[in-house]
KELOTOR-299155 format. One record per residue (C-alpha): residue number from 1; residue in three letters; x negated, y, z negated. Coordinates in nm, 2 decimals. Each point is the difference from the previous one (the first is absolute). Layout:
REM KELOTOR-299155
SITE   n res      X      Y      Z
SITE NUM ala      X      Y      Z
...
END
This chain:
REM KELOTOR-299155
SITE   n res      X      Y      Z
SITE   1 unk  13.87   6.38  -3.56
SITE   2 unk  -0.32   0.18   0.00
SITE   3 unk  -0.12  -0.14  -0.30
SITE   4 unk  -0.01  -0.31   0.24
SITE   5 unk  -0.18   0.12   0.23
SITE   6 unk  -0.26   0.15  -0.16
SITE   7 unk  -0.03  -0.35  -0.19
SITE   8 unk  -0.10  -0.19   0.32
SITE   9 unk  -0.25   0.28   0.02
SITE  10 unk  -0.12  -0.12  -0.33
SITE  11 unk  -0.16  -0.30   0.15
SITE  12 unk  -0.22   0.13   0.23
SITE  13 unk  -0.12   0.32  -0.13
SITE  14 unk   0.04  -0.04  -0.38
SITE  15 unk  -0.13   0.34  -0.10
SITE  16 unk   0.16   0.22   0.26
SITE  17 unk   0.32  -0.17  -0.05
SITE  18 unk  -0.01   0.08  -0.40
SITE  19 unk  -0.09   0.36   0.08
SITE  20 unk   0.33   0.04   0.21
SITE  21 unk   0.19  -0.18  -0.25
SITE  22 unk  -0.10   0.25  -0.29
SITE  23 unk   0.05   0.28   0.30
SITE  24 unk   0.35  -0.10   0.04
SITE  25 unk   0.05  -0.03  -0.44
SITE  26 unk  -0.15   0.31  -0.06
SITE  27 unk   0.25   0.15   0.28
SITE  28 unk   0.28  -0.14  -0.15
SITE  29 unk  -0.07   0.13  -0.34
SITE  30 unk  -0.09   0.34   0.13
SITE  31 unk   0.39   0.02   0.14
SITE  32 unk   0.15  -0.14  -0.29
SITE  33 unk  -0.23   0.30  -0.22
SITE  34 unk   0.05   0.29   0.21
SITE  35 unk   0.34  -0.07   0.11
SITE  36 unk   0.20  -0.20  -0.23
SITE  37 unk  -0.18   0.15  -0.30
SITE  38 unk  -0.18  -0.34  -0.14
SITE  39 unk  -0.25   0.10  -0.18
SITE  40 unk  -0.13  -0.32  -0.15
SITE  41 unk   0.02  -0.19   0.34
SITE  42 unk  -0.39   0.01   0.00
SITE  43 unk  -0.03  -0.14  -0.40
SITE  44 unk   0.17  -0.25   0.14
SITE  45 unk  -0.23  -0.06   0.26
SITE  46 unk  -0.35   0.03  -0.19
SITE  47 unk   0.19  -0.22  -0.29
SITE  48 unk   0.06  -0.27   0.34
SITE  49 unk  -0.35  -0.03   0.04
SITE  50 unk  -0.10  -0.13  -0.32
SITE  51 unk   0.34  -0.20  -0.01
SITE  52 unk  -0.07  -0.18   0.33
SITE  53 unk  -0.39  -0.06  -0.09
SITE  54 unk   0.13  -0.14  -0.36
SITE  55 unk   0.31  -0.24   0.20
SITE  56 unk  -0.30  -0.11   0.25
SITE  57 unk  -0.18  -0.09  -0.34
SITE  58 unk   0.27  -0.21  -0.15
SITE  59 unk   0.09  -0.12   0.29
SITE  60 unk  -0.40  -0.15   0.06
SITE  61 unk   0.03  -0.14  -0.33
SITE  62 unk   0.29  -0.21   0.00
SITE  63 unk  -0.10  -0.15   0.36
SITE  64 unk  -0.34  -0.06  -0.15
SITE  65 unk   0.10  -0.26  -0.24
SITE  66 unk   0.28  -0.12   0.23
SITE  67 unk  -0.21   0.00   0.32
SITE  68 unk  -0.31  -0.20  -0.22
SITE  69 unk   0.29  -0.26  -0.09
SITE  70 unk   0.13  -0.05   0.32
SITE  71 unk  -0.33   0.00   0.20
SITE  72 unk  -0.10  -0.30  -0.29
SITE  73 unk   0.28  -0.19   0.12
SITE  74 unk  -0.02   0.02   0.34
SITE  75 unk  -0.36  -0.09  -0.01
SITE  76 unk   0.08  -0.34  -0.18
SITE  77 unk   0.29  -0.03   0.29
SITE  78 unk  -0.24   0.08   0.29
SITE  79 unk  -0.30  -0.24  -0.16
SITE  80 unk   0.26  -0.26  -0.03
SITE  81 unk   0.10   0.01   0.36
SITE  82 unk   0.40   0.12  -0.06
SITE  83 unk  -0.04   0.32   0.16
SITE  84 unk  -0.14  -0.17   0.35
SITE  85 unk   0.30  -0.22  -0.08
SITE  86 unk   0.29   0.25  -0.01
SITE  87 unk  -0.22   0.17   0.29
SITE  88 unk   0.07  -0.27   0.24
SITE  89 unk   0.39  -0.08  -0.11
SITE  90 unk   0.04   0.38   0.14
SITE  91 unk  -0.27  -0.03   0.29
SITE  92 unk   0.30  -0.06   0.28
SITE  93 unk   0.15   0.32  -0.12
SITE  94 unk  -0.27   0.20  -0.02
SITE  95 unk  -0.22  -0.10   0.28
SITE  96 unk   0.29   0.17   0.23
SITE  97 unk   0.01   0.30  -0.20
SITE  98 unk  -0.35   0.07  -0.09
SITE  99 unk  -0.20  -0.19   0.30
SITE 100 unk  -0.31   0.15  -0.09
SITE 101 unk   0.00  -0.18  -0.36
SITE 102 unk  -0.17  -0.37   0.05
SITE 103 unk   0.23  -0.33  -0.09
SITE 104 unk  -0.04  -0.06  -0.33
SITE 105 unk  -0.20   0.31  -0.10
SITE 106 unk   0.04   0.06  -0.42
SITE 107 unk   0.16   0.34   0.09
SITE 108 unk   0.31  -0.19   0.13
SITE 109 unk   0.05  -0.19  -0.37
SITE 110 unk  -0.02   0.39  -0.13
SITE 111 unk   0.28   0.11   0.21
SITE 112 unk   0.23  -0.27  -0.14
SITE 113 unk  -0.08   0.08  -0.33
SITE 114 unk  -0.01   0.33   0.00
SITE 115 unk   0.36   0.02   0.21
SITE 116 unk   0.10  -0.26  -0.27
SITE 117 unk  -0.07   0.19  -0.33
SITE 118 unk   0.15   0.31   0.23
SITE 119 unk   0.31  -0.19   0.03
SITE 120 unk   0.03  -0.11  -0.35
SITE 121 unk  -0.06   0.35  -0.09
SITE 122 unk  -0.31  -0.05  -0.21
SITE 123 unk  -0.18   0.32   0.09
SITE 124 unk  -0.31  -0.05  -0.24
SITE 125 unk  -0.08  -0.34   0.15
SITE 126 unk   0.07   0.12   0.37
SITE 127 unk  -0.27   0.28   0.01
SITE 128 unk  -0.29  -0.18  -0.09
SITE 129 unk   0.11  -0.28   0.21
SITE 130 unk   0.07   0.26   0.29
SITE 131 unk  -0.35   0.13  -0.04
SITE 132 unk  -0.15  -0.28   0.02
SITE 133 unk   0.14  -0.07   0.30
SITE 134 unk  -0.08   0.35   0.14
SITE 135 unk  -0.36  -0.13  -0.02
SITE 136 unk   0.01  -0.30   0.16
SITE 137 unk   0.17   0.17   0.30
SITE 138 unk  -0.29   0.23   0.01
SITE 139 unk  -0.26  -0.25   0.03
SITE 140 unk   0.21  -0.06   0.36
SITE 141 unk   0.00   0.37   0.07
SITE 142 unk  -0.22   0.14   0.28
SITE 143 unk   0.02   0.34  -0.09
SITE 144 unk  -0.11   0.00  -0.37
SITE 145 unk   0.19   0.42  -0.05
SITE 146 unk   0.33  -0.10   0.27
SITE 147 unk   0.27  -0.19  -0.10
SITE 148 unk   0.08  -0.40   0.17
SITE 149 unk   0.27  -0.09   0.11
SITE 150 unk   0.08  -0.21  -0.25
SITE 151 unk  -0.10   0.20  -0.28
SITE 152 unk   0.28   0.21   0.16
SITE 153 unk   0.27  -0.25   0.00
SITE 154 unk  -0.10  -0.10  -0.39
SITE 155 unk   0.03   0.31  -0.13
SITE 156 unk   0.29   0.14   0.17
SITE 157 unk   0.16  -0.34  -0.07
SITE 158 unk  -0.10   0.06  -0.39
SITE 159 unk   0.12   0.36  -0.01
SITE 160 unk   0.33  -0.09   0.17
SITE 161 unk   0.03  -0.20  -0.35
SITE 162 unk   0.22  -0.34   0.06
SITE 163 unk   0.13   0.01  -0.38
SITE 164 unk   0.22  -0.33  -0.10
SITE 165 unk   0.01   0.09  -0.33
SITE 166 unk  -0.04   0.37  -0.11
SITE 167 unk   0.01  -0.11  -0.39
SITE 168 unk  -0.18   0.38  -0.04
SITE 169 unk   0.27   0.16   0.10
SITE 170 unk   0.24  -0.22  -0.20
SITE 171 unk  -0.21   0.06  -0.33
SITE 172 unk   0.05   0.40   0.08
SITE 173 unk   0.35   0.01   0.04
SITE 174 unk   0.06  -0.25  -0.32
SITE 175 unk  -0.20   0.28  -0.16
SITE 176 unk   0.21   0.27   0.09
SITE 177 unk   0.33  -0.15  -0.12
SITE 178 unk   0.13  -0.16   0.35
SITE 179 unk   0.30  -0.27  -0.11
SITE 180 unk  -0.16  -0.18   0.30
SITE 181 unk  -0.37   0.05   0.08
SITE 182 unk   0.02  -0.26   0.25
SITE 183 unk   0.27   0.18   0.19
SITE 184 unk  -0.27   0.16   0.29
SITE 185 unk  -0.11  -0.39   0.07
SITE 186 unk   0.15  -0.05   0.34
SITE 187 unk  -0.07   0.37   0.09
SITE 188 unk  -0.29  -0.02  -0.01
SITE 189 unk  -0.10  -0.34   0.14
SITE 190 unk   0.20   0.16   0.32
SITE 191 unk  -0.21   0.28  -0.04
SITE 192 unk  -0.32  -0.13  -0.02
SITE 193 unk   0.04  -0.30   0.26
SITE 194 unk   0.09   0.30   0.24
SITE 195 unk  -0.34   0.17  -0.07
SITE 196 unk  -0.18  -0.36   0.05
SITE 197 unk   0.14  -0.05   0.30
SITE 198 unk  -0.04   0.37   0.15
SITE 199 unk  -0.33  -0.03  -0.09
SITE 200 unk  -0.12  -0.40   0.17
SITE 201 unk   0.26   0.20   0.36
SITE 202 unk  -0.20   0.35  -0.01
SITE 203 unk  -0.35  -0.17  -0.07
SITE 204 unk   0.10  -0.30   0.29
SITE 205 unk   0.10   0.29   0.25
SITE 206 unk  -0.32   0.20  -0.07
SITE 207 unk  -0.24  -0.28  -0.01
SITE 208 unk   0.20  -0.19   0.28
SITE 209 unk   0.08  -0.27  -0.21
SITE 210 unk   0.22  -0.29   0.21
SITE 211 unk   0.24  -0.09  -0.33
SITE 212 unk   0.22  -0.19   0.26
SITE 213 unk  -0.28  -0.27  -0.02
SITE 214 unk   0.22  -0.34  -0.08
SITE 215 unk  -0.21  -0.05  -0.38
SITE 216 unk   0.04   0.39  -0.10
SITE 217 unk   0.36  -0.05   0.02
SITE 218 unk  -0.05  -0.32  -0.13
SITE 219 unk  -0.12   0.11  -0.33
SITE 220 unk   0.25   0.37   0.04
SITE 221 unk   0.28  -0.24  -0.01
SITE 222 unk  -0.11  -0.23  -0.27
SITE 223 unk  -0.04   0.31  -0.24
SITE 224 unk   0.31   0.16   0.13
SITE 225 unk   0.20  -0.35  -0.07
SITE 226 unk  -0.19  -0.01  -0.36
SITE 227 unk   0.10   0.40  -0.02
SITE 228 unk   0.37  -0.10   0.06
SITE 229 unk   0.03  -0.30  -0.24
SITE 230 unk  -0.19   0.20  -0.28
SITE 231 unk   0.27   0.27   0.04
SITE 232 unk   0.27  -0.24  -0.01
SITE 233 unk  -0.14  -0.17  -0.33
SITE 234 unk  -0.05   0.34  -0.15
SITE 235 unk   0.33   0.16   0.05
SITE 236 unk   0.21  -0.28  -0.19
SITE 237 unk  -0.22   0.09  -0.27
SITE 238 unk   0.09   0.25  -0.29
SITE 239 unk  -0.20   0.27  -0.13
SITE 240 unk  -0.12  -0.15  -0.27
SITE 241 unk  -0.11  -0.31   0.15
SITE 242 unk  -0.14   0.14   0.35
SITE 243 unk  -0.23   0.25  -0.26
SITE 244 unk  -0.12  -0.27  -0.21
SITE 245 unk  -0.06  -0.20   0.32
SITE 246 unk  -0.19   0.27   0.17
SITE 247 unk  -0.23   0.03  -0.30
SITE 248 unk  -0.05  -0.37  -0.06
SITE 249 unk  -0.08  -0.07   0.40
SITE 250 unk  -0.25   0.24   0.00
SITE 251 unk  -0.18  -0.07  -0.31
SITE 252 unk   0.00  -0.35   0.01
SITE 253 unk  -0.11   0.03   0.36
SITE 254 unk  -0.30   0.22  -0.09
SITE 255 unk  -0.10  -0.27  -0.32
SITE 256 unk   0.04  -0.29   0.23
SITE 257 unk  -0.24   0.16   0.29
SITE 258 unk  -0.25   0.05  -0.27
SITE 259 unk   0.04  -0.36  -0.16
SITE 260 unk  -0.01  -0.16   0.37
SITE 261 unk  -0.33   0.21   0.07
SITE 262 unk  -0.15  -0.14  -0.34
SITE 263 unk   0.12  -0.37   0.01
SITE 264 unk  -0.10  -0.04   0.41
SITE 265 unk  -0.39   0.17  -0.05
SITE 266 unk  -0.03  -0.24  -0.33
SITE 267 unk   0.11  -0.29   0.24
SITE 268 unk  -0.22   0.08   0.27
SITE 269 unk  -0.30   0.04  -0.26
SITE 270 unk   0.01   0.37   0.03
SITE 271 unk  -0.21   0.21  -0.28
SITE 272 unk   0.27   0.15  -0.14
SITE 273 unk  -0.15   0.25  -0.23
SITE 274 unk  -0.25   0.13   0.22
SITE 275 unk   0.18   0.01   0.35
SITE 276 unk   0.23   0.27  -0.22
SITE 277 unk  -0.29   0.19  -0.13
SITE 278 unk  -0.14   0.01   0.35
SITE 279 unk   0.36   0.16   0.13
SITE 280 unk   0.08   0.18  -0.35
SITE 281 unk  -0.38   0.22   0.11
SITE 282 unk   0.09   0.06   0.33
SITE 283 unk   0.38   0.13  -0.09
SITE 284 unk  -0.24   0.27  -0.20
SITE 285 unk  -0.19   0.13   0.28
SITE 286 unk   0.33  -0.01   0.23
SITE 287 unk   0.11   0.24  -0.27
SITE 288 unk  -0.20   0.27  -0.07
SITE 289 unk  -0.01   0.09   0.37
SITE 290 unk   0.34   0.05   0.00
SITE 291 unk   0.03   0.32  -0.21
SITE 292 unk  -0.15   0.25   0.26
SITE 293 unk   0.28  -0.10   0.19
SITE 294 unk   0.26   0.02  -0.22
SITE 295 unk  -0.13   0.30  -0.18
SITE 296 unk   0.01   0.20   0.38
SITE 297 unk   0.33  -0.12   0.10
SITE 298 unk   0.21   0.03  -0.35
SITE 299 unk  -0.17   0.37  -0.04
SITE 300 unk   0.11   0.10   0.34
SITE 301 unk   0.37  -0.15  -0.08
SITE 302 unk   0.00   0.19  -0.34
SITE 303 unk  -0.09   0.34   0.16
SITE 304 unk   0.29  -0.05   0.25
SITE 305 unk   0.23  -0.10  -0.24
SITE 306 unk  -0.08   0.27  -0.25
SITE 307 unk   0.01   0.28   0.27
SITE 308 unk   0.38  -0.10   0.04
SITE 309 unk  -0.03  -0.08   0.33
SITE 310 unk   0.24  -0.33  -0.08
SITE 311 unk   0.34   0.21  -0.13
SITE 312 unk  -0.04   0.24   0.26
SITE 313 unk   0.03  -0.29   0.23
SITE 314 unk   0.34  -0.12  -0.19
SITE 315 unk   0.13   0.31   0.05
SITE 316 unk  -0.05   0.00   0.38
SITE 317 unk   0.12  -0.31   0.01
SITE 318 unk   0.33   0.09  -0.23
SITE 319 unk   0.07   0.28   0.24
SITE 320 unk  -0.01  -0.19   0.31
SITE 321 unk   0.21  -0.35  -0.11
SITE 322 unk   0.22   0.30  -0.15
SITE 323 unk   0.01   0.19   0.35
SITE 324 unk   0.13  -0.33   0.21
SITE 325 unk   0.27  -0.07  -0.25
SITE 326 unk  -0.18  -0.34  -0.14
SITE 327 unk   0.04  -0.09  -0.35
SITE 328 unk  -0.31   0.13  -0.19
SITE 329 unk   0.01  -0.25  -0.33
SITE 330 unk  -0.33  -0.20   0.15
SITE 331 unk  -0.21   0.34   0.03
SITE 332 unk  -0.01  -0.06  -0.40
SITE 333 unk  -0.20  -0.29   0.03
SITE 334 unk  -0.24   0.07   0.27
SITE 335 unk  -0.25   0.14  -0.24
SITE 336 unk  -0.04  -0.42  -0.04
SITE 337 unk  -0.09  -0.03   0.36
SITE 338 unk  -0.19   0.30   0.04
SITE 339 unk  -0.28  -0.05  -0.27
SITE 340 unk   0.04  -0.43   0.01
SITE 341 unk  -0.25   0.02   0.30
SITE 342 unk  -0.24   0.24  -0.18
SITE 343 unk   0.01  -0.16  -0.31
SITE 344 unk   0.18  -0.30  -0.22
SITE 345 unk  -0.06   0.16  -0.35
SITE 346 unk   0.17   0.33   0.13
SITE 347 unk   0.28  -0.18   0.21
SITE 348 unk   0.07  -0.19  -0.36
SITE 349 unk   0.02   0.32  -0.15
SITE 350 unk   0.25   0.18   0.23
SITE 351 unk   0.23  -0.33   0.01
SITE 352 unk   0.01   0.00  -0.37
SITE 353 unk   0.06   0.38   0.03
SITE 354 unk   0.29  -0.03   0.25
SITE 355 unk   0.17  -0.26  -0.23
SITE 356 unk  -0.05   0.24  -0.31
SITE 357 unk   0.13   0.28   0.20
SITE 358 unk   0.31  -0.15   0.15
SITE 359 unk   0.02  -0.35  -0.19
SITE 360 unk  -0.11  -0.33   0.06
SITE 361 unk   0.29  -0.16   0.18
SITE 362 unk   0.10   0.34   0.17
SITE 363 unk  -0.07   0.00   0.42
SITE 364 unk  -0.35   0.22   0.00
SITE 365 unk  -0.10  -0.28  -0.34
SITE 366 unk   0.11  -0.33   0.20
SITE 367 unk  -0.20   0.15   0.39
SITE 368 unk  -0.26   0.12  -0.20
SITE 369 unk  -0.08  -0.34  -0.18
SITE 370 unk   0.03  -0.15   0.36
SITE 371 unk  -0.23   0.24   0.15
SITE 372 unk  -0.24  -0.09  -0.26
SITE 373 unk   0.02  -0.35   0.11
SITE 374 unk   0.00   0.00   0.37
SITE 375 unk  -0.32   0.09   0.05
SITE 376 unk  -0.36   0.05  -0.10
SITE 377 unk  -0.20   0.30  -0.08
SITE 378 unk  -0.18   0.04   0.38
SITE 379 unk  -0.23   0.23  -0.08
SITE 380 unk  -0.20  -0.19  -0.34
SITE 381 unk   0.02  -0.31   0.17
SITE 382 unk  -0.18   0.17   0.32
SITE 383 unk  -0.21   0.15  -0.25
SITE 384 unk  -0.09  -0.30  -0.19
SITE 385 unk   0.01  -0.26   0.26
SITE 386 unk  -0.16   0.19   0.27
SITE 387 unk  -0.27   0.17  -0.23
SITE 388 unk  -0.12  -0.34  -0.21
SITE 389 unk  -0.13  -0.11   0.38
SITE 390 unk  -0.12   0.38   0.07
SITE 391 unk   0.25   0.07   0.33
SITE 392 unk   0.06   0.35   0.08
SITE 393 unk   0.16  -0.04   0.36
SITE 394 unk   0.34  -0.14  -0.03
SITE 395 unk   0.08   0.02   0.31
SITE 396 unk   0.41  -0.12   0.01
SITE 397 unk   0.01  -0.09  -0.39
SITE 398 unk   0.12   0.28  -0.12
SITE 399 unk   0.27   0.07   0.24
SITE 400 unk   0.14  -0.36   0.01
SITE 401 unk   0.02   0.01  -0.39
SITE 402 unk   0.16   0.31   0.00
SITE 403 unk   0.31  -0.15   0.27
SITE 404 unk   0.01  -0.31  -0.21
SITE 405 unk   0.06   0.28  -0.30
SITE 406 unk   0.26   0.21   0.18
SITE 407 unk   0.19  -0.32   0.09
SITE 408 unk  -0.01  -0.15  -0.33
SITE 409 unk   0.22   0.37  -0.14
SITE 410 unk   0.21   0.02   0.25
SITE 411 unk   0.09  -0.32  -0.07
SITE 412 unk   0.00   0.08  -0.35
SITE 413 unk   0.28   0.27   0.02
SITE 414 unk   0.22  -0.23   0.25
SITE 415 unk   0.02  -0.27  -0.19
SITE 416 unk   0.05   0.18  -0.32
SITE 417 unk   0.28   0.24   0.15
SITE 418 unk   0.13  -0.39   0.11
SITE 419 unk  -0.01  -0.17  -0.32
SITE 420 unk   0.04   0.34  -0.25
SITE 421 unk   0.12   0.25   0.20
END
C-alpha cells in the first residue's frame, strides 16, 4: 500500500518522490542481504535498471509506429468531420458528466472511440486514440500542470478497462494448453464491468456528479440492457464458436472503422494522402515525449520489484487469510493483481507464470487470467496519458483508479470462487 502512496507523490514532486522510491528498494534489499542471506538481491537491482530503461525502449518503439498509424487515421476522420459527429451522438451523456467540456467539442468523438476500441479490447488502437483525446481535453484545462475534471473521469474510466472481448487473454491460455481458452469469458466481463462502474460511482461522488439525471440513466440502462442481451447471445454459444466470434468482431470492427474513415473523407473531398501525413507527423512528436515518462516510472517499478518487496507482501498476506481460517488458493494469483497496476508486460508475465506453476485450468491459472482482464495497468496509463499533456498534479486520479482496481479483484476472486471454486 505504500508503493501507492508514494505514487500519488510521483505527480507532484517527481524527483523527490523517485528518491524515496529507491529509499524504500534499497531498504528492502538491505533486509533481504543482511537477514535472509541474499546476496545477489542487489545484481538484481543494478541488472533492473538497464532492463526497465531497455522495456521503456521497446515499449517507445512499438507505440511509435502504432501511434504514427493511428494519429494518420484519426486525422482523415477529424478533417472529414466524423469525429465532431460521434462527438455530438454522445454530447447528452457527456455534457452531465464532464460540464466543463463544450457540446460538440472533438474531445467528446475521442472518448467514444477510445472507450470503443477499449471495449473491443484493441489495446494498440485505444492508446493513440486515448492520447489524442488527452490533448484535446487539455486545450480546455485551466491549469496547464493540474488535472480537469474530465481528464479525471477519462482516465480513470480507461484504467478501470471495460473489456467485451479479452481475445489477449484467450490467445495466452490457448498457448498454454487450456482445453477451453475461452473459459474466463464471463469472469471476466463481470469483473471488469464492476471496475467500470466503481470507477463512473467514486469519480461522480468525488466530483459531485448528479448520475440520477433522467439521460445518464438513460444511456446506463441502454448499455446495461445491450450488456444483458450480449450475455445472453454469448452463453448459448460454444467455445469454439464464441472464440472465433470474439476474434472476428474485433477485427472486422477495427478494418471497418478504418474503411469508413477512408470512404467518408474521399466522399467529402478530403486529401486523403496528406490529412494522414499531417496526423502520421504529429503521432511522432506525441511520442518521443513519452519515454522520460515511462523510463522514470518502469525504473522505479523494476527497483521495487527486484528488491522483493512483492513476495514479502504474499507472504503477509498468506499468513493472515491463513490466521482467520479463509481458504488461501487466491493468495497464488495475486502476484496478477499486484504488478497489473504497475505494469502490463509484467502482469502478463506472472499470469503466464501462475499457470505454469499450478496449470492453466487450475483455480490460481483461471483468477489469474481474470485478474489480467479486469482491469488496466493504472500506473502507465497515468504515466502516459497524464505525461503526453505534461500534468503533474493529479489531484483524485490516482486514488479513484486505484478503487476502480481493488473492485475489479475482488470481484475477480468472487466470481471465480462462484463459477470455479
Amino acid at each position: 500500500m505504500s508503493l501507492f502512496i508514494h505514487a500519488r507523490t510521483l505527480w507532484h514532486h517527481v524527483k523527490r518522490h523517485l528518491v524515496k522510491l529507491f529509499i524504500a528498494a534499497f531498504a528492502a534489499s538491505l533486509w533481504q542481504w543482511l537477514i535472509g542471506g541474499d546476496h545477489e538481491v542487489f545484481a538484481r537491482l543494478v541488472q533492473s535498471l538497464f532492463d526497465m530503461a531497455r522495456v521503456s525502449v521497446d515499449i517507445i518503439l512499438v507505440l511509435l509506429g502504432t501511434m504514427t498509424l493511428w494519429l494518420g487515421f484519426l486525422s482523415i476522420a477529424e478533417k472529414a468531420g466524423l469525429i465532431r459527429l460521434l462527438g455530438r451522438a454522445l454530447d447528452p451523456l457527456f455534457s452531465r458528466l464532464m460540464p466543463e467540456v463544450p457540446p460538440g467539442h472533438p474531445a467528446m468523438g475521442l472518448i467514444s472511440m477510445n472507450f470503443a476500441a477499449n471495449i473491443l479490447g484493441l489495446d494498440n488502437a485505444a492508446t493513440p486514440i486515448g492520447i489524442k483525446a488527452m490533448h484535446s481535453l487539455q486545450e480546455l484545462n485551466p491549469s496547464r500542470d493540474t488535472a480537469s475534471n474530465a481528464q479525471i473521469l477519462f482516465l480513470v474510466l480507461n484504467t478501470s478497462s471495460l473489456t467485451l472481448l479479452p481475445v489477449t487473454i484467450f490467445m495466452y491460455r490457448a498457448q498454454q494448453g487450456a482445453e477451453d481458452p475461452t473459459l474466463v469469458f464471463l469472469p471476466i466481463l463481470l469483473a471488469t464491468s464492476t471496475s467500470s462502474l466503481a470507477g463512473l460511482l467514486v469519480v461522480a461522488i468525488v466530483q459531485r456528479i448528479k448520475l440520477w439525471q433522467p439521460v445518464i440513466l438513460a444511456y446506463l440502462l441502454a448499455a446495461a440492457l445491450s450488456l444483458g442481451l450480449l450475455l445472453t447471445t454469448l452463453a448459448g454459444m460454444s467455445a469454439q464458436a464464441l472464440a472465433a466470434a470474439s476474434t472476428l468482431v474485433g477485427n472486422l470492427t477495427l478494418f471497418s472503422i478504418v474503411m469508413l474513415f477512408l470512404c467518408v473523407a474521399a466522399l467529402r473531398g478530403v486529401k486523403v494522402y496528406d490529412a494522414f501525413i499531417e496526423g502520421a507527423k504529429e503521432g511522432v512528436s506525441f511520442t518521443i515525449t513519452l519515454l522520460p515518462y515511462l523510463i522514470a516510472m518502469l525504473v522505479a517499478v523494476g527497483v521495487l520489484r527486484a528488491s522483493g518487496v512483492l513476495d514479502g507482501g504474499l507472504s503477509i498476506i498468506r499468513w493472515l487469510i491463513e490466521g482467520v481460517g479463509w481458504d488461501t488458493q487466491f493468495v497464488d494469483a495475486l502476484p496478477t493483481a499486484f504488478v497489473k497496476p504497475l505494469s502490463g508486460s509484467g502482469a502478463r508475465a506472472m499470469m503466464i507464470e501462475t499457470m505454469d506453476t499450478f496449470g492453466v485450468d487450475s483455480f490460481p491459472g483461471l483468477l489469474a487470467a481474470t485478474m489480467q482482464g479486469s482491469t488496466e495497468t493504472t500506473f502507465y496509463v497515468l504515466a502516459v496519458y497524464f505525461g503526453a499533456v505534461g500534468i503533474t498534479r493529479i489531484r483524485h486520479g490516482l486514488g479513484c483508479a486505484l478503487f476502480a482496481d481493488a473492485a475489479g479483484i475482488i470481484t475477480a476472486i468472487l466470481v471465480c470462487y462462484w463459477f470455479f471454486g
